[in-house]
C-alpha positions in Angstrom: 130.8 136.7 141.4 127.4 135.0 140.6 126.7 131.0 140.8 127.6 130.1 136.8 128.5 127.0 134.8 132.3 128.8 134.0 133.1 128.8 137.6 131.9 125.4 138.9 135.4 124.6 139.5 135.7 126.6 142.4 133.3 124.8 144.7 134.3 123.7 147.6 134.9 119.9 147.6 131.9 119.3 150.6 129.8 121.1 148.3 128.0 118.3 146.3 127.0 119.0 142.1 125.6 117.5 139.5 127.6 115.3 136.9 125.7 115.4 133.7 126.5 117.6 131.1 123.9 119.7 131.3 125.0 121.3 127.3 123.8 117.8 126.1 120.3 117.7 128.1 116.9 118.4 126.2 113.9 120.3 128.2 111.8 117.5 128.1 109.5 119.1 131.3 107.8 122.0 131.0 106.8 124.1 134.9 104.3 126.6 135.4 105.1 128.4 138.9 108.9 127.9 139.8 109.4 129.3 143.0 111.4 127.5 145.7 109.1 124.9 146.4 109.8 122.9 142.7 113.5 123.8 143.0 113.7 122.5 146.6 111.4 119.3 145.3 110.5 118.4 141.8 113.6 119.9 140.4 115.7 118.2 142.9 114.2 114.7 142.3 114.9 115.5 138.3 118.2 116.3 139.1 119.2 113.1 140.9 117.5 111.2 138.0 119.6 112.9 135.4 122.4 112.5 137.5 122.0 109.1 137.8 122.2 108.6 134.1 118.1 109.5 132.7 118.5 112.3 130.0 116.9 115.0 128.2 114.9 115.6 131.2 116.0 119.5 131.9 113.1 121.6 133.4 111.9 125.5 131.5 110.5 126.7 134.2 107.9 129.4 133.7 106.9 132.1 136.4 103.6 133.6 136.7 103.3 136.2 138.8 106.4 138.3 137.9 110.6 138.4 137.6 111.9 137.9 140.1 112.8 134.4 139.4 113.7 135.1 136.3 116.2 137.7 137.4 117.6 135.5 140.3 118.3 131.7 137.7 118.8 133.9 134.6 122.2 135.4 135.1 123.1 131.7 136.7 121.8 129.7 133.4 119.3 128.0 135.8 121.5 126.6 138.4 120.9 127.1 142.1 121.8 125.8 145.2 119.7 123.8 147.6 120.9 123.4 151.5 118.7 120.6 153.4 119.5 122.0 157.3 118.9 120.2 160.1 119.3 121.5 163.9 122.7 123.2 163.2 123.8 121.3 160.1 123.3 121.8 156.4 124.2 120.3 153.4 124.2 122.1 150.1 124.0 120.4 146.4 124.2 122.7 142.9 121.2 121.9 141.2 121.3 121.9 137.6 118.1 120.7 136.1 116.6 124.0 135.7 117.8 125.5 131.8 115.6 128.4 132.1 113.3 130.7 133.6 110.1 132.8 131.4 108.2 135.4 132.4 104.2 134.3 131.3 103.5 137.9 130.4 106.3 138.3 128.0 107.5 135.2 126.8 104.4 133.3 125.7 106.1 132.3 122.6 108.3 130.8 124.1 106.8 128.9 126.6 104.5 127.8 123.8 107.1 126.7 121.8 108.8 124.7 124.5 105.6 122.7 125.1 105.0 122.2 121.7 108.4 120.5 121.4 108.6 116.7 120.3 110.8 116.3 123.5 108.4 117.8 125.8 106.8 115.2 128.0 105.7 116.8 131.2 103.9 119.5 132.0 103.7 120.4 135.8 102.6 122.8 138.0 103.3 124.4 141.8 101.0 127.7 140.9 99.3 127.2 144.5 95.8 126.7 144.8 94.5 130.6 143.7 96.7 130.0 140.3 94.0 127.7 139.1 91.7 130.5 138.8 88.7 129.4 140.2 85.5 131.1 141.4 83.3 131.0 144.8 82.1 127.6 143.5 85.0 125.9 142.2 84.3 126.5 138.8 87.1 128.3 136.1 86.5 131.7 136.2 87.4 133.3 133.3 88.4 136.1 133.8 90.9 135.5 136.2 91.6 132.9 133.6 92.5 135.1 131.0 96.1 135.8 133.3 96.5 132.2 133.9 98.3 128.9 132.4 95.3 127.8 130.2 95.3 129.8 127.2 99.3 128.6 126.5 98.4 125.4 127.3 95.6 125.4 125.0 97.7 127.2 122.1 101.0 125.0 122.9 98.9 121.6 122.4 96.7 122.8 119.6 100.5 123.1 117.5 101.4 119.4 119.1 98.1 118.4 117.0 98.9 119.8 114.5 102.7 118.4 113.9 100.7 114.8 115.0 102.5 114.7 118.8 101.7 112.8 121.1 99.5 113.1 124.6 101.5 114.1 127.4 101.7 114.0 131.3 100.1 117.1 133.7 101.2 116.9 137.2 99.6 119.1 139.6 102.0 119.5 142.8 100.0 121.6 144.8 98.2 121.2 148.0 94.9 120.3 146.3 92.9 117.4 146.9 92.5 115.4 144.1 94.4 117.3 142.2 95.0 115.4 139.3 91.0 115.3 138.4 90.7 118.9 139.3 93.4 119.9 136.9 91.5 117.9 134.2 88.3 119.2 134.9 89.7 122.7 134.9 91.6 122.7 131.5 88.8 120.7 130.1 86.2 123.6 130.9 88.4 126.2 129.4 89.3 123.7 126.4 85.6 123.2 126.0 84.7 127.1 125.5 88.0 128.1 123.8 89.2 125.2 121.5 87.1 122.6 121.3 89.5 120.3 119.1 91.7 120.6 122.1 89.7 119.6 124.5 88.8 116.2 122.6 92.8 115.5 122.6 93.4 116.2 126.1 90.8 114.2 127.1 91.9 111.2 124.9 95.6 111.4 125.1 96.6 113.6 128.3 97.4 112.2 131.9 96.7 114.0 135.0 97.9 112.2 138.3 97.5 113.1 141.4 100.0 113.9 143.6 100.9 114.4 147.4 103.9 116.7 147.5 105.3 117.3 151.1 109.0 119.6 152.3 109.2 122.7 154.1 110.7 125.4 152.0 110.7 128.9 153.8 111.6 132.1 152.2 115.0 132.6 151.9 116.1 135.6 153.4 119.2 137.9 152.5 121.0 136.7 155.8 120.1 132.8 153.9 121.9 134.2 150.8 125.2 135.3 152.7 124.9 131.9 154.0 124.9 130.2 150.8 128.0 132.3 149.5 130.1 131.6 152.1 128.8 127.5 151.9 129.9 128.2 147.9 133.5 129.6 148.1 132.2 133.4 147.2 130.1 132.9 144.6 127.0 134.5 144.8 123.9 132.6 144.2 120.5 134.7 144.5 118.6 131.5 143.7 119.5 129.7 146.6 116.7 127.6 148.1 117.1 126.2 152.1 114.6 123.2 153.3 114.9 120.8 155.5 115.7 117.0 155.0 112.9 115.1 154.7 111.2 115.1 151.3 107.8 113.4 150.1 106.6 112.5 146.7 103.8 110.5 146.1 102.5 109.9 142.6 99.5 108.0 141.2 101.0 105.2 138.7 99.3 106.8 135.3 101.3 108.1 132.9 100.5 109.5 129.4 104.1 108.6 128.1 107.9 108.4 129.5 109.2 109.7 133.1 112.2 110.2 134.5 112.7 107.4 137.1 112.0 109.4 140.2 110.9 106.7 142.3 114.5 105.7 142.4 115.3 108.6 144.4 112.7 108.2 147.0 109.3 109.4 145.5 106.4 106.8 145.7 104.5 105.4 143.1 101.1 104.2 144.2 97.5 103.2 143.3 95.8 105.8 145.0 97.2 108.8 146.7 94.0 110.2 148.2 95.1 108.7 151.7 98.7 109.9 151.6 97.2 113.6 150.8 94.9 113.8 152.7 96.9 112.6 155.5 99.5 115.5 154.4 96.4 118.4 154.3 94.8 117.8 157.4 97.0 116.9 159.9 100.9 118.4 158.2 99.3 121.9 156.3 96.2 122.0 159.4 98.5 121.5 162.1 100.5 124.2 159.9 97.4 126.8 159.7 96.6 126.3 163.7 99.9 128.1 164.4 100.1 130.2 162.0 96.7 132.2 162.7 96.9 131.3 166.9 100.8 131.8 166.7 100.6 135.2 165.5 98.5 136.2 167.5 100.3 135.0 170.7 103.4 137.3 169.3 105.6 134.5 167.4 107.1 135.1 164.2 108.1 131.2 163.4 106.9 127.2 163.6 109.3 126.3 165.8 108.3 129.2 168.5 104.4 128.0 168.5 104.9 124.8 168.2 107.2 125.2 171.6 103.8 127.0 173.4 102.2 124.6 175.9 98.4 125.5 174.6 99.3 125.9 171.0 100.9 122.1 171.2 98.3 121.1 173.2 96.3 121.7 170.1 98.4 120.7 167.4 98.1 117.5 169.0 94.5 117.3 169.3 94.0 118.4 165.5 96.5 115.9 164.6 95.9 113.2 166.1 92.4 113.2 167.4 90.9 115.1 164.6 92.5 115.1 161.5 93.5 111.6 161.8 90.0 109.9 162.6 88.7 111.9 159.8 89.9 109.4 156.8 90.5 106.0 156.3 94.5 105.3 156.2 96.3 103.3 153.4 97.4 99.6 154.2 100.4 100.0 156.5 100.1 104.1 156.7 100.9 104.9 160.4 99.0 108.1 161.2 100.1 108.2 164.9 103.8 107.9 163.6 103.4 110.3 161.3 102.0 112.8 163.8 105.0 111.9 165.9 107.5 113.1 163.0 105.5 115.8 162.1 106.4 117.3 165.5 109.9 117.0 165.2 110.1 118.8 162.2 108.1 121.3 163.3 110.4 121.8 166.3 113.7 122.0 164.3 114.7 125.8 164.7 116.8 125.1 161.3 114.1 126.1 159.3 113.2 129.4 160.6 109.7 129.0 158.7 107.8 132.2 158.7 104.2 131.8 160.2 103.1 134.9 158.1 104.4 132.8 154.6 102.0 130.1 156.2 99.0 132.4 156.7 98.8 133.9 153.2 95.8 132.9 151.3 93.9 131.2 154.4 90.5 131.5 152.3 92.0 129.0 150.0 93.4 126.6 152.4 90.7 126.0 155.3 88.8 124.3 152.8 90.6 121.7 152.5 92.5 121.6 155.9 89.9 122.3 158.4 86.6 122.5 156.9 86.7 119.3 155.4 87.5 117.1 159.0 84.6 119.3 160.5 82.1 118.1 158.3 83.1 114.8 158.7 82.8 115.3 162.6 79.7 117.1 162.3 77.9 113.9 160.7 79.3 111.9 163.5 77.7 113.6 165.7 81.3 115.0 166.9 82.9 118.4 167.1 86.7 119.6 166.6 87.6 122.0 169.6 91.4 122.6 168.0 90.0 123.3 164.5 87.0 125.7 166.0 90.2 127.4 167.6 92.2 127.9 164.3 89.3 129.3 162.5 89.1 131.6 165.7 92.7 132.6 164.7 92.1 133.1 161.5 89.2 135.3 161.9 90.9 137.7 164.3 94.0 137.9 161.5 91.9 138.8 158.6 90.2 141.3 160.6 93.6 143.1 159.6 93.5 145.1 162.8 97.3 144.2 163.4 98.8 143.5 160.0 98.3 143.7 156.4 96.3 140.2 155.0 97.8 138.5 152.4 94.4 136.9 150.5 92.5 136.8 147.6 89.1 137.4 149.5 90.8 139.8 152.5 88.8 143.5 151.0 85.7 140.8 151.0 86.4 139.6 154.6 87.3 143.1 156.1 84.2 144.5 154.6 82.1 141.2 156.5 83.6 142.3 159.7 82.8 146.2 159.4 79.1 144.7 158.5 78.8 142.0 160.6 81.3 142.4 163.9 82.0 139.6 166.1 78.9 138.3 166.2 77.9 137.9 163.1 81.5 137.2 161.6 80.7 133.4 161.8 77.3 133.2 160.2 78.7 135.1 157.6 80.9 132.8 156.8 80.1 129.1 158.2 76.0 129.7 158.7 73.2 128.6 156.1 73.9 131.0 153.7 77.3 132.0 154.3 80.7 132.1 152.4 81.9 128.8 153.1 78.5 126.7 153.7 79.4 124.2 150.7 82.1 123.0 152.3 80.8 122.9 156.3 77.4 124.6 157.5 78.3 125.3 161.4 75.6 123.6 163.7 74.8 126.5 166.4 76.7 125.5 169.0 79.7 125.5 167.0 78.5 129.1 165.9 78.2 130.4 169.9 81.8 129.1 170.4 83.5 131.2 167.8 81.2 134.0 168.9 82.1 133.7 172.2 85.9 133.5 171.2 86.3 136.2 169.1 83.6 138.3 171.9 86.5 137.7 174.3 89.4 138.8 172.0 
C-alpha cells in the first residue's frame, strides 16, 4: 500500500508528520530539479515553516531530466518520507510540502502556469551545475539551452507582466560559486536574445541570492525503501529520501518579496555568503572529490571506507586544512579548523552509505570550483597543493574509463584526449597554456611533471 494522504492514520506514533492541512496550502514556490537533495533540504525547511504556522507556501516541483520522480511523489500526492540516520539510529518525518511533481518535457503549460500564479513567490533551483547549460567558457549555450529551465521561465514571467505581477525571488541551491549573480547573468543572456521586455523586468524587479546549501543525501537504494516501509507501518513509499542530521542553509538577506520564515528552523540569513560557500566547496565537496576519484581507485565503494584509509585521510586532511582553508579569507567568527574537524566525522558515519561513484559524476564540472580554484590561489603565492595534484591524479586515471563507465558531460571529449595524448600529455591537455581548463589554473611545469609522473606510474 503506497505512502497517501487517506492512510496517514496508520503511522506509527514515533513516526513524526506534518500538521497543516495541506488541502488549504497554495503553491507559492515553484522548483526546477527535485531530486532528493531539495526534498531532504529545501523542502524540509518549507515544511517545518508551514508546520509551524507560515501558509500557502507548498512547493510544484518540476523535474528535468525525466519521470522518475514524477512516478515515485505522484501516486503519493507529493508526500515522502525523510530519515536523518546517524551511526545506527534514524529518525523519519512525512514531508508534506511537495503538492506536485511535472515532467519539463510534457507539462510546460503547466509549469508555466504555476509560475505565473499571483501566489507564486519563489522560484528555485537544485538542477546541478551542467543544468545551467553553459559552454567551455561559461557563457549560455543555446543549444543546450533550448532543453533547459529558461524558455519557461521566460514565457511564465512574460504572462506575470502582462497580468501586472510582481518581481519575484530565484534561489539557486546548487554548488556554484556565486550562484546567485551567475543565475542572473545566465537568464539575463537568454532574456536578452529571446524576450527583451523580459529581460528589462527581471533585471528591475527579480532577486537572485546566493546561497550555500550543505547535507549529504545519497541515493536511496531498494534495500533503503524496505527500510522506509517497515519504519512506516507497511506503507510503501518510493519517494523516500535518507540523509544524515546535520543540515546547512545559508542565504544572502535580499529578497524580491515574501518568504517563508526559514531561518526559524535553522537556515542563516547573512550579508555575504561567499565565505560560508566557499568554505563548503573547497574543503566539504574537495575533500568529497579526493575520495571519490583516489577511493575508487584503491577498490572502495563508499565515504566512510576512504575516509577510514590512512593515506587517503592523510590527504583529506592536508586539502582541508592546509589547502583549502588558507585559500580564502573566513567570515567573522567562522572556525575553519572546527569545521574541518566535523567534516571528518560525518564523513566517518557508516550511516550514510554515500556512494563514491554518485560523488564522481560530472567531475569536469566540479574541479573548477573545488580544486582548481585553491591552486591558483597557491600558485600566486608561490605555493603548491600536493593533496589537490593527487585528486586530479585520481580523476584523470577515472575518466580514462579503463575500469568503469564515466558519468560526464565532457567524458567522449576526455577519452578521445587520452587516446591522443597518453599519459604524458594528458596534463597539458588539460591544465597547460592552451589546454581545457587553463582559464581557471595554468599548471606551472613542475606541477605538470608530477601528474606525469603519477599517472606514468599507474
Amino acid at each position: 500500500m503506497r505512502l497517501s494522504p487517506s492512510n496517514l492514520d496508520r503511522l506509527p506514533p514515533e513516526v513524526e508528520r506534518f500538521g497543516y492541512d495541506r488541502s488549504r496550502q497554495k503553491v507559492g514556490i515553484v522548483h526546477f530539479g527535485i531530486g532528493a537533495f531539495h526534498r531532504a533540504h529545501q523542502a524540509w525547511y518549507t515544511d517545518l515553516a508551514m508546520d509551524a504556522g507560515e501558509a500557502d507556501w507548498a512547493i510544484s516541483g518540476v523535474s528535468m531530466r525525466s519521470d522518475t520522480v514524477a512516478h515515485q511523489l505522484g501516486p503519493q500526492t507529493g508526500l515522502y518520507s525523510l530519515s536523518q540516520r546517524h551511526g545506527h539510529n534514524a529518525g523519519i518525518r512525512v514531508i508534506g510540502a511537495v503538492r506536485e511533481v511535472f515532467i519539463a518535457g510534457d507539462e510546460s503549460h503547466a509549469i508555466v502556469a504555476r509560475l505565473a500564479a499571483p501566489e507564486c513567490r519563489i522560484v528555485s533551483f537544485t538542477v546541478t551545475e551542467k543544468g545551467y547549460c553553459r559552454g567551455d567558457d561559461g557563457a549560455l549555450d543555446f543549444k543546450l539551452a533550448k532543453a533547459g529551465f529558461y524558455k519557461l521561465l521566460v514565457e511564465g514571467f512574460a504572462a506575470r507582466i502582462k497580468a501586472g505581477l510582481p518581481g519575484i525571488t530565484l534561489i539557486n541551491c546548487d554548488n556554484l560559486p556565486d550562484n546567485g549573480a551567475l543565475l542572473r547573468a545566465l537568464l539575463l543572456e537568454y532574456c536578452e536574445a529571446k524576450a527583451p521586455l523580459v529581460a528589462g523586468w527581471v533585471a528591475q524587479e527579480c532577486a537572485f541570492p546566493s546561497t550555500m546549501v550543505d547535507r549529504i543525501v545519497p541515493a536511496t537504494t531498494q534495500a533503503d525503501l524496505d527500510k522506509a516501509e517497515a519504519l512506516l507501518g507497511g506503507l510503501r513509499d518510493e519517494g523516500a529520501v535518507f540523509t544524515e542530521r546535520f543540515s546547512q542553509w545559508v542565504i544572502e538577506d535580499r529578497f524580491a518579496g515574501p518568504r517563508p520564515g526559514w531561518e526559524n528552523h535553522g537556515a542563516q540569513l547573512v550579508a555575504d555568503v561567499a565565505p560560508y560557500e566557499t568554505a563548503k566547496l573547497r574543503m566539504l565537496n574537495g575533500a568529497h572529490s579526493l575520495m571519490a576519484y583516489c577511493g575508487l581507485d584503491r577498490g572502495y565503494d563508499f565515504v566512510h571506507e576512504a575516509i577510514a584509509d590512512p593515506g587517503i585521510r592523510i590527504l583529506v586532511d592536508r586539502l582541508m586544512r592546509e589547502e583549502a582553508a588558507t585559500s580564502f579569507s573566513p567570515a567573522a567568527g567562522q572556525d575553519l579548523a572546527a569545521y574541518a574537524n566535523a567534516l571528518v566525522k560525518r564523513f566517518a558515519d557508516p550511516a550514510l552509505q554515500h556512494r563514491l561513484l554518485q560523488i564522481a559524476m560530472d567531475g569536469s564540472q566540479k574541479i573548477p570550483q573545488r580544486w582548481l580554484a585553491p591552486l591558483a590561489f597557491h600558485q600566486r603565492e608561490g605555493q603548491s597543493c600536493p593533496a589537490v595534484l593527487e585528486g586530479i591524479v585520481g580523476w584523470l586515471r577515472h575518466v580514462r574509463g579503463d575500469l568503469r563507465a564515466v558519468d560526464d558531460p565532457l567524458a567522449d571529449r576526455l577519452a578521445r584526449l587520452w587516446r591522443s595524448e597518453g599519459a604524458r600529455g594528458i596534463a597539458p591537455a588539460l591544465f597547460g597554456a592552451n589546454g581545457l581548463f587553463a582559464k581557471h589554473w595554468q599548471a606551472g611545469d613542475d606541477d605538470l611533471k608530477t601528474i606525469e609522473k603519477a599517472l606514468g606510474e599507474a
